[in-house]
DORO-778199 format. One line per 3 residues: for each residue x, y, z of C-alpha. Coordinates in steps of 0.5 Angstrom, whole numbers, plus 500, padded with zeros to 3 digits. Layout:
<rs>
X:Y:Z  ...
</rs>
This chain:
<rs>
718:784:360  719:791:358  711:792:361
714:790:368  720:796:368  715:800:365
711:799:372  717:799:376  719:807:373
712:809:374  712:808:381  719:810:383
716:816:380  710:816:384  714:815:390
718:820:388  712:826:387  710:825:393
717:826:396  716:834:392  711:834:398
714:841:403  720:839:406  720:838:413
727:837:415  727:843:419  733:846:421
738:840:418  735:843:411  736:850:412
729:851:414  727:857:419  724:854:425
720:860:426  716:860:420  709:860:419
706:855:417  699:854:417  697:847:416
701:845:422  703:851:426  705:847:433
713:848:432  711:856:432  707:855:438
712:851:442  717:858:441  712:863:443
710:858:449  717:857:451  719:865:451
712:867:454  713:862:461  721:864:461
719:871:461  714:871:466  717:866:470
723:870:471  719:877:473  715:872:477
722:870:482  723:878:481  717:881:484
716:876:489  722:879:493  716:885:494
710:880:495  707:881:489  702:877:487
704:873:480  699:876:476  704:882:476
708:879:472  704:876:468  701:882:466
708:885:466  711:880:461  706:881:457
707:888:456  715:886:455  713:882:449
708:886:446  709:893:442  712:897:448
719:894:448  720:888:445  716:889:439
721:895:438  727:890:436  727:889:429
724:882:426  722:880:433  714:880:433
715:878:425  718:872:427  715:871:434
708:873:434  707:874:428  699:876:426
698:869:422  699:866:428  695:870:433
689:866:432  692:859:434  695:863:440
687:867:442  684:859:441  689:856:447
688:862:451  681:863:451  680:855:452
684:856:459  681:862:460  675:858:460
678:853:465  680:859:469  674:862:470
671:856:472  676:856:478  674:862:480
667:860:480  669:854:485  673:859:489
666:862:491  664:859:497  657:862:498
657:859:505  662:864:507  657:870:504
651:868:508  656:868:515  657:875:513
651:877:510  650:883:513  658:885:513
659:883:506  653:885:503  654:893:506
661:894:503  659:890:497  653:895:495
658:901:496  663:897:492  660:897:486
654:902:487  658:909:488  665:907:483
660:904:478  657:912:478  664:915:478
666:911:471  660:913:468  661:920:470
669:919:468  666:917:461  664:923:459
670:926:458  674:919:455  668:918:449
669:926:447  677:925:447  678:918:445
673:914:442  671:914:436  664:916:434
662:911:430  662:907:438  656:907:442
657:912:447  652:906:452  656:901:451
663:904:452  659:907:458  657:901:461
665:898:460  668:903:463  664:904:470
663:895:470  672:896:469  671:901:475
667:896:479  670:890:479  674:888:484
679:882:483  677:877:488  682:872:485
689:875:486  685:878:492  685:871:496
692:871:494  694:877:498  690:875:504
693:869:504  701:870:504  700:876:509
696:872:514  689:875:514  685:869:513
683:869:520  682:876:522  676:880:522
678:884:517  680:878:513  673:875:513
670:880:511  673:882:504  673:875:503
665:875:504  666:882:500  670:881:495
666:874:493  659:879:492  663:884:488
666:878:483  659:876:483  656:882:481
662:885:476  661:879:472  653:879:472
653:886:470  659:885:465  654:880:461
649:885:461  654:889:458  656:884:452
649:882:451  647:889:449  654:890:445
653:884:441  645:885:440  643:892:437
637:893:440  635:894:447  629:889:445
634:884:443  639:886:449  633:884:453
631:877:450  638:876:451  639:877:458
632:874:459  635:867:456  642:868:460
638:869:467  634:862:464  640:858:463
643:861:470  637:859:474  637:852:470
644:851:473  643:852:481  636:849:481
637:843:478  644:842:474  647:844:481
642:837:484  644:832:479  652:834:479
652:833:487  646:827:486  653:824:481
658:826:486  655:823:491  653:816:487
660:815:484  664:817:491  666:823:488
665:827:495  668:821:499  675:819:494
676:824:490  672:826:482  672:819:479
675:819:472  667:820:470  665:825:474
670:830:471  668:828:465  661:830:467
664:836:468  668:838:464  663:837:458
658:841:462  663:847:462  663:847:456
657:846:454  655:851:458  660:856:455
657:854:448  651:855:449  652:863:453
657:864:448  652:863:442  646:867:446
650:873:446  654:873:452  661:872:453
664:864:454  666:865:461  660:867:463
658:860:462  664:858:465  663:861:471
656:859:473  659:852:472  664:853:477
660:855:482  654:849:482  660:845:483
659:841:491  663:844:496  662:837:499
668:832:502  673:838:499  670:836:491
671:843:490  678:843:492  679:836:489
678:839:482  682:845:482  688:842:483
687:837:478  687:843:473  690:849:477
698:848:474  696:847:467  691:853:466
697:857:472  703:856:468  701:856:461
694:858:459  693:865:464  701:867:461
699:866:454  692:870:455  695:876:459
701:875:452  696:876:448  693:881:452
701:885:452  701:885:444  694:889:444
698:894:450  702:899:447  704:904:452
708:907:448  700:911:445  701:915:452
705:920:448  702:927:450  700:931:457
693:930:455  693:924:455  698:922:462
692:927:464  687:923:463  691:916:466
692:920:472  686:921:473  684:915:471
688:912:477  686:917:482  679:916:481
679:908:481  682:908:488  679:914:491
673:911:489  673:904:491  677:905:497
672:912:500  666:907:499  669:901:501
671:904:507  665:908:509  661:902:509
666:899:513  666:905:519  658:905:519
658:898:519  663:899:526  670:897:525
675:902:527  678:907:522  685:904:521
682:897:520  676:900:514  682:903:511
685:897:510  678:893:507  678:899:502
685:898:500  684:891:499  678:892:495
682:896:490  684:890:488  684:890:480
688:885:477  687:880:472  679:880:472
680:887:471  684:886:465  680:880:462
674:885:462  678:890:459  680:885:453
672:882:452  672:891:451  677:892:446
675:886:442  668:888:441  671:895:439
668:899:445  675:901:447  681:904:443
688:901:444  689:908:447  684:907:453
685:900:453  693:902:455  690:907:460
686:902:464  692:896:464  696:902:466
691:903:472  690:895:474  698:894:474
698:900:478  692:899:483  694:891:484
702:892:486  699:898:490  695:894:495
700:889:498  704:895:501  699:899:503
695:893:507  702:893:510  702:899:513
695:899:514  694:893:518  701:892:521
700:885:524  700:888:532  694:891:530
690:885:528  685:881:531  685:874:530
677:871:530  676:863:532  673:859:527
666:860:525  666:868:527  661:871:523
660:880:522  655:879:527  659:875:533
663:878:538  670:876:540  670:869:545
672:874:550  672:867:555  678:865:551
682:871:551  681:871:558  684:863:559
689:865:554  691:870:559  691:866:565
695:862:562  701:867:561  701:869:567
700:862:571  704:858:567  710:863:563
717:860:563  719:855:566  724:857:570
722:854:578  725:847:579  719:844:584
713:847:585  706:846:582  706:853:578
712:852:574  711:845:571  709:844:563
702:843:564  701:848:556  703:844:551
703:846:544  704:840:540  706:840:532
703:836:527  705:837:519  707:831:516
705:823:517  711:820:518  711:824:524
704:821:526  708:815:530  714:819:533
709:825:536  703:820:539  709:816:543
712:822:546  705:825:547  703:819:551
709:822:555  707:829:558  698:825:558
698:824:566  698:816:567  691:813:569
690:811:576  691:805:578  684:802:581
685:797:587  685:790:586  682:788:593
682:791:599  689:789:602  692:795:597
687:800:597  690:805:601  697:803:598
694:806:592  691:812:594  698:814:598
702:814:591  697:817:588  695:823:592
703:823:592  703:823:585  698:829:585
702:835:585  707:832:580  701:831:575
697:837:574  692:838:569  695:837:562
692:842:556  694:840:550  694:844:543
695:841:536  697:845:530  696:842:523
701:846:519  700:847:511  705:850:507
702:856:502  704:854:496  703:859:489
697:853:487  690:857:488  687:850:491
692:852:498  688:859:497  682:855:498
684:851:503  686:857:508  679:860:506
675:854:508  680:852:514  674:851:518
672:845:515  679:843:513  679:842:520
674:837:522  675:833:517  684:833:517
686:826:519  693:828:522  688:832:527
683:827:527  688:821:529  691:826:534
684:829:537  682:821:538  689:819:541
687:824:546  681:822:548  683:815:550
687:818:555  681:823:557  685:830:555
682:835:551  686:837:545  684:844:542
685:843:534  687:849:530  691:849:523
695:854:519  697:854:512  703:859:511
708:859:507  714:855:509  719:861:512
713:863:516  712:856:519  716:856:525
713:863:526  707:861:525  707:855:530
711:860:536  705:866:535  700:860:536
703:858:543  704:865:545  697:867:543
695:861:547  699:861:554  703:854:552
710:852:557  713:847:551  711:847:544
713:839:541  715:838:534  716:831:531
722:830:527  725:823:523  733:824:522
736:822:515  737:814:515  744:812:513
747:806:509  750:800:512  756:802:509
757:809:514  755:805:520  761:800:525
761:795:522  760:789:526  767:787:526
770:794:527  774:796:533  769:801:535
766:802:542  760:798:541  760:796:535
758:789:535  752:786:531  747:787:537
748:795:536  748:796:529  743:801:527
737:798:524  733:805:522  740:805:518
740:798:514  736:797:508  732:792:509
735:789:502  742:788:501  744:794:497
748:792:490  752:797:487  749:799:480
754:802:475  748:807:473  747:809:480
753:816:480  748:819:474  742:817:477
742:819:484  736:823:485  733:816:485
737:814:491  732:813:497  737:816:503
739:822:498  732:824:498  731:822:505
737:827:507  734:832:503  727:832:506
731:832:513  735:838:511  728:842:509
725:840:515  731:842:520  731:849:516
723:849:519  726:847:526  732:853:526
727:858:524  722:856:529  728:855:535
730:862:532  722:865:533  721:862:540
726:866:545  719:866:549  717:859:549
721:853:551  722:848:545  721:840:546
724:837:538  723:829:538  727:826:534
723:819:532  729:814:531  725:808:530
723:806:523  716:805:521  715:798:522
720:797:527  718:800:533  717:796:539
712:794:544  714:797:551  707:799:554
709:805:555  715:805:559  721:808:558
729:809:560  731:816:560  738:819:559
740:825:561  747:828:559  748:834:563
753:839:562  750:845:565  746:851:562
739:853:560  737:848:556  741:842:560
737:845:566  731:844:562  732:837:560
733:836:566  727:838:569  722:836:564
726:829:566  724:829:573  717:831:571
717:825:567  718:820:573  712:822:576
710:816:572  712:809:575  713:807:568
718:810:568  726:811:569  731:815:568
739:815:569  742:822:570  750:823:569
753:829:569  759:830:565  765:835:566
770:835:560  777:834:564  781:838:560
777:844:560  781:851:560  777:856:556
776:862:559  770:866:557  773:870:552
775:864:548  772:860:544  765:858:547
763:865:546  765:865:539  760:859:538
754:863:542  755:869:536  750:867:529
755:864:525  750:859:521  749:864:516
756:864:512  756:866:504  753:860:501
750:857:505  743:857:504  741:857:511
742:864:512  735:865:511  734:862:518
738:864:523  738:861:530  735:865:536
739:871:538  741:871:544  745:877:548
752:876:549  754:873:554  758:875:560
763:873:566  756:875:571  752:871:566
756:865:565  757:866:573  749:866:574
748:860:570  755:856:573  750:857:580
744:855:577  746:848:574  750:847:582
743:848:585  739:844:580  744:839:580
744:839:588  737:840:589  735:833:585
742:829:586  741:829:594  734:827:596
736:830:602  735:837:599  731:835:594
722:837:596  718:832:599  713:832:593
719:829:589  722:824:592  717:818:588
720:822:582  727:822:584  727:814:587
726:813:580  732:816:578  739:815:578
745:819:578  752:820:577  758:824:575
764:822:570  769:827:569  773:825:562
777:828:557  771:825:551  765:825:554
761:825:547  766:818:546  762:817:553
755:818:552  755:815:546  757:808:548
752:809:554  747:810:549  749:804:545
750:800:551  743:802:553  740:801:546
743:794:546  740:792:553  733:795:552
728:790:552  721:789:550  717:792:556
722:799:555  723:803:551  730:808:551
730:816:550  736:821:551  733:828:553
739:833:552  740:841:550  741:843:544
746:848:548  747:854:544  747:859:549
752:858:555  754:852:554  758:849:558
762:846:554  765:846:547  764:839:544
766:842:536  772:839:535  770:832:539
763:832:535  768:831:529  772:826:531
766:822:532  763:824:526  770:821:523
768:814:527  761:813:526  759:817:519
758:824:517  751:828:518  749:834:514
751:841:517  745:843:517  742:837:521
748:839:526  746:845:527  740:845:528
741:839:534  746:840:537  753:837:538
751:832:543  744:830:539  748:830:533
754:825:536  748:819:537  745:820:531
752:819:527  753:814:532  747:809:529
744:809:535  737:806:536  734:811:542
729:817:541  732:824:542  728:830:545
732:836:545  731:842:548  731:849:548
730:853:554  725:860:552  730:866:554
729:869:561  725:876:561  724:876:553
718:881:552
</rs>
């Protein structure tokens, strides 16, 4: 017995010895979190990371306002955290970056460094070089060549001054002419991409440039570190040998193989597969390994792999976004902190040495941009565009800097100089946005067709039809005759759940086939009605833009500059082009990746620059639930269970869960309203930019699934109030009957208690009150029209009289419209609600709607002279129905609006008349 107690002490004090171990209750033992510990430095890591992605992402929102890339406040973060101002509180560096951490923080950086360089790399397109090889290979010569001379002149007088003599004056040489060479190609997409140059002459050109400029910075920075790290010239010669070897390796017969796997494992086609990146993922490190331990810096290798990588089917593209948000968020902030650690601004401390930094800077600018933009004025480009190709490859930013750190670790620079030069890069970098701006102001810029190269001259034909086109086509403002009908159109194609709206409208404005003749008894029946239907079916030219939003991932930037091959292969724009062709119309495709507030302005540059008379954009409205449309059982007009929305009922019962208040993210029709409000904050900002251009928005009201089959006929509504956006849906309506399958019901409504005198407050309703304190949709601001007046309101009153009188009356109305107007109908109703009226036309209609048609009401958006103030009556109908977000009611005005609530199952196209005499 007593053996066995003694067992039992023995291991209870075992146990007991092992719970001595070092604590690791943290803070509930009184445990500073941000102590050291070697053997497990996570916790420490987790703090740096969190202040290091806090600080720069709020520099980054900050400089944003300025169009800064982000790099700027990475670089500035990083300074922040180092010596120069955080470094100054006492305790901070001991307990945040503490030296024993450093090695841990170097090791993640310089793993994503890898990964970044390596994304550089894949950014290369050298398809993009050899179009422009001439060009490109000019300004890059005198890119490199006279700032590459001008470094080693100015490292002269830095050696004697600053560096030690124990330093090799050849290699500190070397690094100072390649860190006044090199041109930073990444931040330089970025830039060209958010001011919209990828498709201008310019823009083409410094891509091609600055791509060659990347190339040679970083061949020319391995031949600095192999002779840095070598000793000797003869080993330095060994080194360079082995790297040109390895190099050649890898574009010869690695480059084969990989496309040989992508293809084979349908990579090129789906995607990476899980193999192929793993492939490749080995292989760059193996490369960065092999230069690593050969003398030449780890990225190096990096970088060769990212450019044998295909381009293939978007591989590129594909494997960039699969690692560009990590190495984005968390590796590139921890290197450019690293590099802010070793920054230490506060060494600039004397006249000399603010000398030598001006200097500095004024010979890294005049250098590159005197050289770049000689080349480019030999090369035969006007003054104003060189000047702006020599601002734009003055660019240094982050590829400047890691050349600057591979310095200073190797020892060749002073912390001293190393401030000096980053001081320099931030400078030269935050410089460039604002003198491009000034430079090459977007009336000055020449817009190029896809696939133009330095050596092809402007389409001068296209240009020519453009032109034509403006001047035949304009606004529409004649109600009859063939020059003023819609024969342009500019057709918008963003997202795919647009696809099935915007191919149903489009069938619309396609002039319908020719009836070909059964027998001989009805053939000259049929050429009578179709030699009738002639002049109101004129040739149709159609323009589809696919639009992208640009956003801070470098995969966007790639797609903008490889939008040539994105074009022929986007499924949007192939769905489009194929639906085209079935009806025998040409589409001209294009496509324009942008940020999302320059999407509307995208859209109405692209239909000034071609000629378009109505641009068409597709949108699907929020889906209400059940229990905001009539009940079947309700009073309300049409509220019986044939009319009930069924866009707006779930296709499974909805039980309510106690859990749903906290989660209402997962809610399918909050998300839906959500995604409606962006997208009517995109359509504000385009009805806002297109005062020149008249706007068709067709609001698709048929759910996925649930649209019927009505072999494209269709039953028009058109509530007419009166103003231009009502003369508008009018005509467009009258257009459209051209085509037997359709038909159409006009009713013209006038409210009966109608006493508002000009001044009142219709007037006010035309004043730009969207953008009230707190509302977010301030930043997209309707169009701005004149203030209207009693001759305005005059004019407009006389023009809805004779449109009215000229389609109303056949008597009156033109000969080549009369197969139009027998197929419509038109009445007048006077009523103190005519919204209350229209809505349960609507429904009446929708209830009545059968499988061989299908119901559309075309109206106004009338937010110029309008006729009739509808506010306080949309709200008694919102009251009724169900509400509807602010934003969606501005943007469709009232009379769109009152049908959305209401749950009926009608398409709506609204209208928005381009402003007469805009310039």
């Amino acid at each position: 017995m007593p053996e066995f107690s003694r067992t039992i002490i023995d291991i209870a004090r075992h146990v007991m010895h092992k719970r001595a171990a070092p604590d690791q209750g943290g803070l509930l033992t009184g445990q500073d979190p941000t102590a050291i510990n070697l053997s497990d430095p996570l916790r420490l890591w987790i703090i740096q990371l969190g202040v290091i992605i806090f600080t720069t992402q709020v520099l980054s929102l900050i400089l944003r306002k300025l169009r800064q890339p982000r790099v700027i406040a990475e670089v500035i973060g990083g300074i922040l955290l180092g010596p120069t101002v955080f470094g100054r509180i006492p305790g901070f560096t001991q307990h945040i970056f503490p030296t024993d951490s450093r090695p841990y923080l170097n090791l993640v950086a310089n793993i994503g460094l890898c990964l970044f360089l390596f994304i550089v790399g894949l950014e290369i397109d050298a398809s993009v070089i050899k179009r422009n090889a001439r060009l490109s290979l000019t300004i890059a010569a005198f890119g490199v060549c006279i700032p590459f001379g001008i470094g080693t002149a100015l490292s002269v007088p830095l050696y004697h001054h600053f560096i030690d003599s124990s330093v090799s004056f050849t290699n500190f040489m070397l690094f100072t002419a390649v860190t006044l060479s090199i041109t930073a190609f990444p931040v330089l997409c970025r830039i060209l991409t958010e001011l919209k140059l990828l498709d201008t002459t310019v823009g083409i050109v410094v891509l091609s440039a600055g791509s060659g400029i990347d190339i040679i910075g970083w061949t020319l920075l391995a031949l600095t570190v192999a002779l840095v790290n070598s000793g000797s010239g003869l080993n330095a010669l060994w080194v360079l040998l082995v790297c040109v070897g390895w190099a050649l390796f890898l574009i010869f017969i690695v480059r084969h193989a990989l496309f040989w796997l992508a293809r084979r494992t349908g990579s090129t086609r789906d995607g990476p597969t899980m193999f192929f990146m793993t492939v490749v993922m080995i292989l760059l490190f193996g490369s960065s390994f092999f230069t690593d331990v050969i003398g030449v810096h780890a990225i190096f290798g990096a970088f060769l792999v990212g450019i044998i990588v295909p381009r293939e089917g978007g591989l590129a593209i594909s494997l960039t976004e699969k690692l560009e948000d990590m190495v984005s968020i968390i590796f590139l902030p921890l290197y450019f902190t690293l590099s802010g650690l070793s920054t230490d601004l506060s060494l600039l401390n004397n006249g000399v040495t603010w000398g030598f930094t001006i200097l500095i800077c004024t010979l890294d600018y005049t250098g590159k941009f005197s050289a770049c933009t000689t080349a480019a004025r030999i090369s035969g480009f006007s003054w104003r565009e060189s000047c702006t190709i020599g601002s734009f490859m003055s660019c240094k930013g982050l590829v400047d800097l890691i050349v600057l750190n591979v310095g200073l670790s190797a020892g060749i620079l002073s912390p001293r100089v190393f401030a000096m030069f980053v001081l320099d890069a931030l400078l030269l970098t935050f410089m460039t946005t604002p003198a491009v701006t000034v430079l090459y102001p977007p009336s000055m810029r020449k817009r190029v067709a896809v696939g133009w190269t330095g050596d092809d001259a402007q389409n001068s034909s296209r240009s020519q039809d453009v032109e034509a086109a403006q001047h035949s086509g304009g606004v529409t403002q004649g109600l009859g005759d063939k020059s003023t009908r819609h024969s342009r159109f500019t057709v918008v194609l963003d997202r795919l759940e647009h696809m099935p709206g915007m191919l149903a409208f489009a069938q619309l404005i396609f002039p319908s086939p020719s009836p070909s003749p059964s027998s001989d008894d009805n053939s000259s029946e049929v050429s009578s009605q179709v030699s009738e239907k002639a002049p109101l079916a004129p040739s149709v030219t159609v323009d589809a833009v696919r639009l992208i939003e640009l956003s801070d991932r470098t995969s966007a930037v790639m797609k903008s500059s490889n939008a040539e091959s994105l074009l022929h292969t986007d499924p949007l724009l192939s769905i489009f082009t194929a639906f085209g062709a079935l009806h025998g119309i040409r589409v001209n495709t294009s496509l324009s990746i942008v940020t999302f507030d320059d999407l509307g302005s995208s859209v109405a540059e692209h239909a000034k620059n071609n000629g378009s008379q109505l641009v068409l954009v597709p949108w699907l409205p929020p889906h209400y639930s059940v229990d905001r449309a009539p009940s079947p059982g309700s009073n309300d007009p049409g509220a019986t269970g044939d009319n009930v929305d069924v866009t707006s009922t779930p296709r499974t019962p909805h039980v309510p869960s106690p859990f749903e208040a906290l989660f209402r993210s997962t809610n399918l029709n909050s998300h839906s309203a959500d995604t409606s409000v962006l997208h009517a904050q995109f359509i504000r900002n385009l009805f806002a930019s297109s005062s020149k251009t008249d706007v068709a928005l067709f609001i698709d009201r048929h759910a996925p699934g649930e649209m019927p089959l009505h072999a494209g006929a269709y039953r028009l509504f058109v509530p007419f109030f009166g103003g231009p956006d009502d003369r508008l849906a009018l005509q467009f309506a009258v257009q459209l009957c051209a085509n037997s399958k359709i038909r159409a019901t006009v009713v013209r409504m006038t409210k009966r208690d109608h006493t508002l005198s000009p001044s009142s407050s219709i007037d006010k309703a035309q004043e730009i009150t969207d953008g009230a304190p707190g509302d977010h949709s301030a930043m997209f601001p309707d169009t701005v029209y004149g203030n209207a007046s009693t001759q305005t309101r005059m004019q407009s009153e006389t023009a809805d009289n004779i449109a009215w009188a000229r389609y109303a009356h056949p008597e009156a109305a033109d000969p080549s419209l009369a197969p139009a107007l027998s197929r419509m109908t038109f009445s007048e109703v006077t009523m103190a609600e005519p919204l209350h009226h229209i809505v349960k036309e609507a429904l009446a209609m929708s209830r009545t709607e059968n499988e061989k048609s299908r119901l559309l009401v075309l109206t106004g958006r009338s937010r110029r002279l309008a006729v009739e103030d509808h506010s306080a009556e949309l709200k008694s109908v919102m009251e009724e129905y169900g509400g509807i977000a602010n934003e969606v009611k501005r943007t469709i005005g009232d009379v769109a609006a009152s049908l959305v609530v209401s749950g009926c199952q009608a398409s709506i196209v609204v209208f928005q008349a381009a402003v007469a005499g805009a310039e």
